[in-house]
C-alpha positions as CSV (number, residue, x, y, z in Angstrom):
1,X,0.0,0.0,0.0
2,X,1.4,2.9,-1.0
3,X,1.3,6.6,1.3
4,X,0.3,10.1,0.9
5,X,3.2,11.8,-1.0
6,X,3.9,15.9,-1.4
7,X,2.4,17.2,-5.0
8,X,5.8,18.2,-6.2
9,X,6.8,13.9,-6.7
10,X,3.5,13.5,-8.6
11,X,4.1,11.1,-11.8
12,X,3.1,13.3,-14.8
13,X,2.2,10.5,-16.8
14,X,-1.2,10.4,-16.9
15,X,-1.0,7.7,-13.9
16,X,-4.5,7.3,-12.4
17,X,-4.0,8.6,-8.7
18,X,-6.0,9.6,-5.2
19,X,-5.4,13.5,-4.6
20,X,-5.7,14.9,-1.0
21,X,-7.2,18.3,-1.4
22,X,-8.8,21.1,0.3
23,X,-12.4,19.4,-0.1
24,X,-10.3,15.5,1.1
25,X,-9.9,12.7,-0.9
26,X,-10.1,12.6,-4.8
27,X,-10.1,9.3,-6.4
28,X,-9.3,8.1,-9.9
29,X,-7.4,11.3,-11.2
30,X,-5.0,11.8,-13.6
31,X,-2.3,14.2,-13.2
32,X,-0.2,16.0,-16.0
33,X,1.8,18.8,-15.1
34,X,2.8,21.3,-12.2
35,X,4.9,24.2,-12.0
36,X,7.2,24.9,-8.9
37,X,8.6,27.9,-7.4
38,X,10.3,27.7,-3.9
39,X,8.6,24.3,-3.2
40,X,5.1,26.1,-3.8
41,X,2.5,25.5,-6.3
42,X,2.3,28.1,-9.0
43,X,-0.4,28.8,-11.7
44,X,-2.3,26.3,-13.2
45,X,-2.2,22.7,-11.7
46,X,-2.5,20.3,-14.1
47,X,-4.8,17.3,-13.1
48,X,-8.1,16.8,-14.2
49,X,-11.5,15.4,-13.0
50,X,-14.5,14.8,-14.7
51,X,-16.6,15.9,-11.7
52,X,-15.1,19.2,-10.8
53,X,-15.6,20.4,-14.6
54,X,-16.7,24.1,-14.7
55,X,-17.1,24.3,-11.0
56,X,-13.9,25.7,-8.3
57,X,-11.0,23.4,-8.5
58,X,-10.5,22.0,-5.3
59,X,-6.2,21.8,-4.8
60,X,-4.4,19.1,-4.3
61,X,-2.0,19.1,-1.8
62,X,-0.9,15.2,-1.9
63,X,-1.0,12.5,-3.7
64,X,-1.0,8.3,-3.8
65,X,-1.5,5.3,-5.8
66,X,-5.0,4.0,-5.7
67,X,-5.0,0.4,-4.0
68,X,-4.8,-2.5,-5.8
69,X,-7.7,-4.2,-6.9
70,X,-7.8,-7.9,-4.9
71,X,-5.3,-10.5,-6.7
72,X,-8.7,-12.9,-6.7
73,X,-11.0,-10.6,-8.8
């Protein structure tokens, strides 16, 4: 099982992960790019989520693999 990691060692591949933000936990997101300045967050964040579309971003602040689905499924 993996842990909550800072935003900043996000995989920008497009890697399905959970995001901790200011509204809690995000499942099932992908995440693209981020820009850095001093360890901080700058502009845009780029992660997306069907079901924040149009509506206030919530920000991400973490980030982890989703868990494995069971080896029996």
């Amino acid at each position: 099982m993996s842990s909550w990691q800072r935003m900043e060692t996000a995989p920008l591949d497009g890697t399905e992960v959970d995001l901790w933000t200011n509204f809690g936990r995000i499942t099932g997101c992908a995440f693209t790019h981020h820009h850095w300045l001093n360890g901080e967050p700058v502009g845009e964040m780029g992660w997306f989520d069907e079901r924040f579309d149009g509506g206030m971003p919530p920000v991400p602040t973490h980030w982890m693999l989703p868990p494995a689905p069971p080896e029996d499924m």
